[in-house]
N, C-alpha and C positions, 0 to 999 in steps of 0.2 A: 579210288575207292578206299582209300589208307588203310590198305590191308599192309599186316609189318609182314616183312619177309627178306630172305637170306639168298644171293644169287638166281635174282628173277620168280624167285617161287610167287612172291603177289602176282605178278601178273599174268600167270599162269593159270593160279585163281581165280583171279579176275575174269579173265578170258571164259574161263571153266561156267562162272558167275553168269558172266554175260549171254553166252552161247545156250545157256539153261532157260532161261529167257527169249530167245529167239532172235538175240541178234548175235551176225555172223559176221564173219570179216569183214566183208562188203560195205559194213556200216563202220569198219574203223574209219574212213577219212572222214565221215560226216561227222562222229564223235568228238575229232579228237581238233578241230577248227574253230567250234563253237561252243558257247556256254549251254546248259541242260536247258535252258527256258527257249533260247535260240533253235537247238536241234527239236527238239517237243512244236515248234510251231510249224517248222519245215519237215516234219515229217507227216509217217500215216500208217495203217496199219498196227500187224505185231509192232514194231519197231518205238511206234509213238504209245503205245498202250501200255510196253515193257519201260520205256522212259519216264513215263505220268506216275505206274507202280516204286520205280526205283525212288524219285525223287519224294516222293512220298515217305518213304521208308529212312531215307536220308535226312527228314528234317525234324 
């Protein structure tokens, strides 16, 4: 998310970010294997609807 940060704080944020969104831990290993266009095909639900928003918002 290149969020700057000092001893882990991004991803803390991040997490924070994500979880506001509706995705939960559970979805860290799917996230973190594949590219956004990859997990957005193989998903469904919140999970895919919260991915289609972020990358939106990312480009």
């Amino acid at each position: 998310m290149n969020i700057d940060s000092q001893n882990r704080g991004g991803g803390f944020i991040a997490k924070s970010i994500l979880n506001s969104y509706g995705v939960l831990a559970e979805h860290k290993k799917i996230i973190n294997d594949f590219n956004i266009n990859q997990i957005i095909e193989n998903s469904n639900g919140v999970l895919k609807e919260t991915l289609i928003a972020l990358k939106l918002k990312l480009i």
